[in-house]
DOVEXGU-232988 format. One record per residue (C-alpha): residue number from 1; x, y, z. Coordinates in steps of 0.2 Angstrom, whole numbers. Layout:
BEGIN
    n      u      v      w
  NUM      X      Y      Z
...
//
This chain:
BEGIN
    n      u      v      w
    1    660   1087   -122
    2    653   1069   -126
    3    647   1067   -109
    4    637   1083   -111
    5    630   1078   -128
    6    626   1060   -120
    7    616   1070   -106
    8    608   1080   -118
    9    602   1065   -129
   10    596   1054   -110
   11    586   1070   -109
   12    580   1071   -125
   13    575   1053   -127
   14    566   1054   -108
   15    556   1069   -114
   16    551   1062   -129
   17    546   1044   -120
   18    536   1055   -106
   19    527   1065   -121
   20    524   1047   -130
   21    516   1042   -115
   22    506   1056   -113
   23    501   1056   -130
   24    499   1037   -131
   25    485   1040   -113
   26    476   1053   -121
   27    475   1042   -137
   28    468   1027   -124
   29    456   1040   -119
   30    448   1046   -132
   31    446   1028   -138
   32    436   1025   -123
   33    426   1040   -125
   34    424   1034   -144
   35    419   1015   -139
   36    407   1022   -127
   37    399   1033   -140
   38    398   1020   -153
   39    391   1009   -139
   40    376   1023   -137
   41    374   1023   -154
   42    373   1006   -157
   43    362   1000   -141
   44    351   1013   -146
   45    349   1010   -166
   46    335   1002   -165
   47    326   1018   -157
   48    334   1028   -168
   49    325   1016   -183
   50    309   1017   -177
   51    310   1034   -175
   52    314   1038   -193
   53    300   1027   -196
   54    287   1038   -187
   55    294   1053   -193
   56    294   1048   -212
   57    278   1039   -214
   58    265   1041   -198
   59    251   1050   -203
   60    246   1062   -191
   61    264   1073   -191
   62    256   1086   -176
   63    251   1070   -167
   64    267   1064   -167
   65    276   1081   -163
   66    264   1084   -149
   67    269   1068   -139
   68    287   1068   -143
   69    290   1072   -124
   70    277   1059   -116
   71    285   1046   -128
   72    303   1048   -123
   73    296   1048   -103
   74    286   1031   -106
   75    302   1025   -118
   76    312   1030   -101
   77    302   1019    -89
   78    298   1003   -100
   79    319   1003   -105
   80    322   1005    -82
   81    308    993    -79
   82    317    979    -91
   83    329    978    -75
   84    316    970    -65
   85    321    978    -51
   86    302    982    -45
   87    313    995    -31
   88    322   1005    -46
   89    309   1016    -57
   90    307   1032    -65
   91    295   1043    -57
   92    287   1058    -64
   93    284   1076    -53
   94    266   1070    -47
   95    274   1053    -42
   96    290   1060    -36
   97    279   1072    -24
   98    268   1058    -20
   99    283   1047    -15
  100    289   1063     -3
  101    273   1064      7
  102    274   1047     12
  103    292   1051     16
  104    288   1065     27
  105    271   1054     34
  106    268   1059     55
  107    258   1048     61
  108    240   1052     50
  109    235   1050     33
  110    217   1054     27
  111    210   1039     17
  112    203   1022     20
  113    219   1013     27
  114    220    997     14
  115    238    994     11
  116    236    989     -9
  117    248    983    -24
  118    245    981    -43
  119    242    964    -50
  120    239    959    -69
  121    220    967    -72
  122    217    974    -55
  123    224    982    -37
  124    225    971    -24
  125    221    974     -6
  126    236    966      5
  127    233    973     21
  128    218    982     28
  129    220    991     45
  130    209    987     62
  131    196    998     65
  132    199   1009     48
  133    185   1015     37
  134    190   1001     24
  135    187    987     38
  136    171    995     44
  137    166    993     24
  138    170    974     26
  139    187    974     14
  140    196    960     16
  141    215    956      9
  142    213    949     -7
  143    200    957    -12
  144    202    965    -32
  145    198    982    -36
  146    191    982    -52
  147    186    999    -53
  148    187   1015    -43
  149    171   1025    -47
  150    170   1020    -65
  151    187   1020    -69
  152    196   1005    -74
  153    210   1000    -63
  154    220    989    -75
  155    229   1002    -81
  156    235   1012    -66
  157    251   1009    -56
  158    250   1005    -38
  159    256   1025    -35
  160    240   1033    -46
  161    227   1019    -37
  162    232   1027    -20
  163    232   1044    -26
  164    213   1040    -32
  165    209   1031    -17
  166    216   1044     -3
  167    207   1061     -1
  168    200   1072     13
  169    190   1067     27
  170    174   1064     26
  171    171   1063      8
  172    164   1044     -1
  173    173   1033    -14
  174    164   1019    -22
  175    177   1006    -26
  176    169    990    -37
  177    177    972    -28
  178    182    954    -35
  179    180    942    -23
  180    183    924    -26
  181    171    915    -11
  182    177    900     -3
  183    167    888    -16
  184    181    896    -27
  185    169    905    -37
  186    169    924    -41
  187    158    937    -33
  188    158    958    -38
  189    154    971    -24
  190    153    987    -24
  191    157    994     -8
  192    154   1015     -3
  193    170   1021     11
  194    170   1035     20
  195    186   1044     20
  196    193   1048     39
  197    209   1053     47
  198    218   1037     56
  199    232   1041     68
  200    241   1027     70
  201    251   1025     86
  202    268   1016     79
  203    268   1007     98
  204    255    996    103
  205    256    986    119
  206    245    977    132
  207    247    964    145
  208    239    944    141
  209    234    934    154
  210    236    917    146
  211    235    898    153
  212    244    907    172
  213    255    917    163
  214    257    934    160
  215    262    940    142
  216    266    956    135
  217    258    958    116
  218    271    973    110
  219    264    979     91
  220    275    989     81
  221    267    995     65
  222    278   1007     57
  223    296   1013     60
  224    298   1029     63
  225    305   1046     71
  226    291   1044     88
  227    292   1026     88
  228    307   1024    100
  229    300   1038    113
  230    284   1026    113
  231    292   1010    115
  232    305   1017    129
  233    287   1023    138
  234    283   1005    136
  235    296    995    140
  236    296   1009    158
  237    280    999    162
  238    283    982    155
  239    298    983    168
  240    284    984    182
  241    273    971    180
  242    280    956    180
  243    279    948    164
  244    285    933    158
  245    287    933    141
  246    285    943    124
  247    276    944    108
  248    282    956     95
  249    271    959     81
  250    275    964     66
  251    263    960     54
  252    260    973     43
  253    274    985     46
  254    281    985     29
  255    290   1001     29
  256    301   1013     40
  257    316   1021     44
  258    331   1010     49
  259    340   1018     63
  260    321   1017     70
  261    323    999     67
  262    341    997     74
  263    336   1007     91
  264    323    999     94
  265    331    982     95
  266    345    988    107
  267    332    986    120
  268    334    966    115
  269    351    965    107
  270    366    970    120
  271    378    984    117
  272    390    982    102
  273    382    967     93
  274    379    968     74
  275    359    972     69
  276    361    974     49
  277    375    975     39
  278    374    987     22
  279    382    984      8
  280    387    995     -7
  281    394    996    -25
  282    400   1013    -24
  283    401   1018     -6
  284    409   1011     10
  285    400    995     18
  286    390   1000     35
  287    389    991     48
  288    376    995     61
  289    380    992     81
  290    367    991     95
  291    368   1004    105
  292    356   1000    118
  293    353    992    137
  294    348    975    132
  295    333    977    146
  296    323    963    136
  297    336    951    132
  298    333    937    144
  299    315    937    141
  300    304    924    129
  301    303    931    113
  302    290    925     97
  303    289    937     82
  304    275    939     73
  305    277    941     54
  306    269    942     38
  307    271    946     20
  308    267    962     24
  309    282    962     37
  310    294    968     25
  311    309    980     25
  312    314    988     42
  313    304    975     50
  314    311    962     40
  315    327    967     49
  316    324    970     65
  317    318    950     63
  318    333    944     58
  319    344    954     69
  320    334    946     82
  321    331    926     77
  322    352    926     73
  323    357    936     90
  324    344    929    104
  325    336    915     94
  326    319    922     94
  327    304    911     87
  328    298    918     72
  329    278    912     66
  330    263    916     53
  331    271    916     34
  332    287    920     28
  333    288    939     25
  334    291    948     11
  335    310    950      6
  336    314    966      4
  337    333    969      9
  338    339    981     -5
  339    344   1001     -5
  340    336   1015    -13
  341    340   1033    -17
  342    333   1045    -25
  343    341   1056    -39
  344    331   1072    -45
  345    332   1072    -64
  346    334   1090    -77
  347    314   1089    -79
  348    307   1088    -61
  349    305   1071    -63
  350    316   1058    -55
  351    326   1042    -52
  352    325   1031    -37
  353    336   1015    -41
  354    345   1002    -30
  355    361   1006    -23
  356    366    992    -10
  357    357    978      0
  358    358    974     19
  359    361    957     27
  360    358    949     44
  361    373    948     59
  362    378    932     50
  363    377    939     32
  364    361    931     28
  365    352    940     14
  366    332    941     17
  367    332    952     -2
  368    317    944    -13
  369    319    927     -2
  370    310    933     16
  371    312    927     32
  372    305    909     34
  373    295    908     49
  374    296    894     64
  375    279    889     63
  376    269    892     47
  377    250    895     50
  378    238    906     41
  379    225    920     48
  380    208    915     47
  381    199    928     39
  382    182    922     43
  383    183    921     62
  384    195    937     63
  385    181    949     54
  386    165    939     65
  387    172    935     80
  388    189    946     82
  389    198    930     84
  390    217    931     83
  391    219    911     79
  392    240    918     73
  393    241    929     90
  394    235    912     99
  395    247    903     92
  396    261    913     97
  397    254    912    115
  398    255    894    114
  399    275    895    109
  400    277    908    120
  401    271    897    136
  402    278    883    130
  403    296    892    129
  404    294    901    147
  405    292    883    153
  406    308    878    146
  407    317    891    155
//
């Protein structure tokens, strides 16, 4: 009889232990959820303050109601922007739909072809394609874009200057220009561009012969789904003519896809070795493998880069100068290594924030610091635009002898 009222008791003490511990868990959990909540409410007092503020004393009450909804969207995008994290923004519809076009780009886009960026006051030209309608105008990087028609530009993102800029074939924009001349003054143009379609091919390629050498000059300017069929059509007839030696160039390719990026440099990097490692805070690290036949492997390699060269491109550089010891020249490029995603929000807009970052074969990070180049030397605008003289592009020709000499 004891020994049953003993069990009895074990079994009543280990019940009420397991309900304690139960009870003692969900207790810890609520706490949490209640330290979270008071952690809102107390991050975001000061909103809630000024608020009240508003609500009690501004003077136009139907002002006020009517922009409750563009205030809590520009309150969303100042408190994302205090990151600094120039990758992770909030986007509204029209930027979000922007943002997928250039997603689902193919090749053409009907505009002037000036690769631009906002600044403090102004929109800078960065980039300005060969042979597009905003060359022809006589563009030139650096240039300021003051206004677009008679619009201030000072208070447009780098998203709403394109969408201004970019329209159908055929049809003129008038874009007012700083310039500051080589006396280090400033001068204002107004230049008139005719919109056009340019299709670019992503693959490039022709053969130099330079000081009794034969060079193959391969440009890639974008990465993406075509790119590889191209540059397997090329490398089919690099293959038969002999050549010596390479020059990849990569200036201006500053966006793309990765597995683009990581095929195409299986044709340098043999089978199995490491092109880019990913890393993640929530997901499992990635490690991308080449998957290719190495055909260009043995050959002289210099690389071309700039700081536009950014992204994909910034990659494929890296995976390259740490796997074969390629020669990398021009200025460092831009440094951008990190991972985005997008995440559609309740109102059509959207999220896109950084959710990883990418390293080199040895685990060298190019994120905000670039890839520093071999040799350093700058583009000479002046006798590029009068002359179509390459001095960058003949300096890579001079490495690139000098390397094939060593072999």
């Amino acid at each position: 009889m004891n020994k049953k009222r003993q069990s009895i008791t074990l079994w009543f003490l280990a019940g009420t232990i397991v309900s304690l511990g139960i009870c003692a868990l969900l207790l810890i959990r609520e706490n949490q959820k209640f330290s979270y909540l008071y952690n809102i409410l107390e991050k975001y007092s000061s909103i809630e303050k000024v608020d009240q503020i508003l609500q009690r004393e501004y003077f136009d009450k139907q002002l006020l109601q009517s922009g409750q909804q563009e205030m809590i969207k520009e309150a969303m995008k100042a408190y994302i922007n205090g990151i600094g994290d120039p990758y992770t923004v909030y986007l509204d519809a029209e930027s979000y739909s922007g943002l997928q076009q250039e997603l689902e780009w193919e090749g053409h886009i009907e505009g002037i072809w000036a690769v631009v960026s906002k600044k403090d006051y102004y929109i800078q030209v960065e980039e300005v394609l060969k042979g597009s309608p905003a060359f022809e105008a006589w563009i030139l990087p650096l240039d300021r874009i003051i206004l677009i028609w008679t619009g201030e530009t000072k208070g447009l993102t780098t998203s709403e200057a394109v969408s201004k800029i970019r329209w159908e074939k055929g049809t003129k924009i008038n874009l007012f220009i700083e310039r500051t001349t080589n006396s280090g003054s400033n001068e204002y143009l107004e230049k008139e561009v005719t919109r056009d379609i340019i299709n670019i091919p992503s693959v490039r390629e022709k053969v130099i012969n330079y000081s009794w050498h034969k060079l193959w000059h391969l440009e890639v300017s974008i990465f993406w789904d075509q790119t590889n069929k191209l540059m397997n059509q090329a490398v089919k007839e690099f293959l038969n003519q002999k050549v010596e030696g390479i020059i990849l160039d990569l200036r201006g390719n500053w966006w793309g896809l990765l597995e683009s990026a990581v095929e195409l440099a299986g044709h340098f990097i043999p089978k199995g070795e490491d092109i880019v490692i990913s890393k993640y805070r929530n997901y499992k690290d990635t490690t991308y493998k080449s998957e290719g036949f190495a055909e260009l492997k043995d050959y002289p390699l210099v690389i071309l880069v700039n700081g536009l060269s950014a992204s994909a491109s910034e990659i494929l550089t890296l995976a390259l100068k740490e796997q074969i010891w390629s020669t990398i020249v021009w200025t460092k490029s831009f440094g951008k290594g990190s991972i985005q995603t997008l995440q559609e929000l309740d109102n059509q807009d959207s999220l896109k924030y950084t959710v990883g970052k990418r390293f080199g074969p040895k685990g060298t990070s190019i994120d905000k610091e670039g890839i520093k180049p071999d040799y350093e030397i700058e583009l000479n605008m002046t006798g590029y635009l009068m002359n179509r003289v390459d001095n960058q592009l003949q300096k890579a020709q001079d490495i690139l002898v000098q390397k094939i000499k060593k072999q």
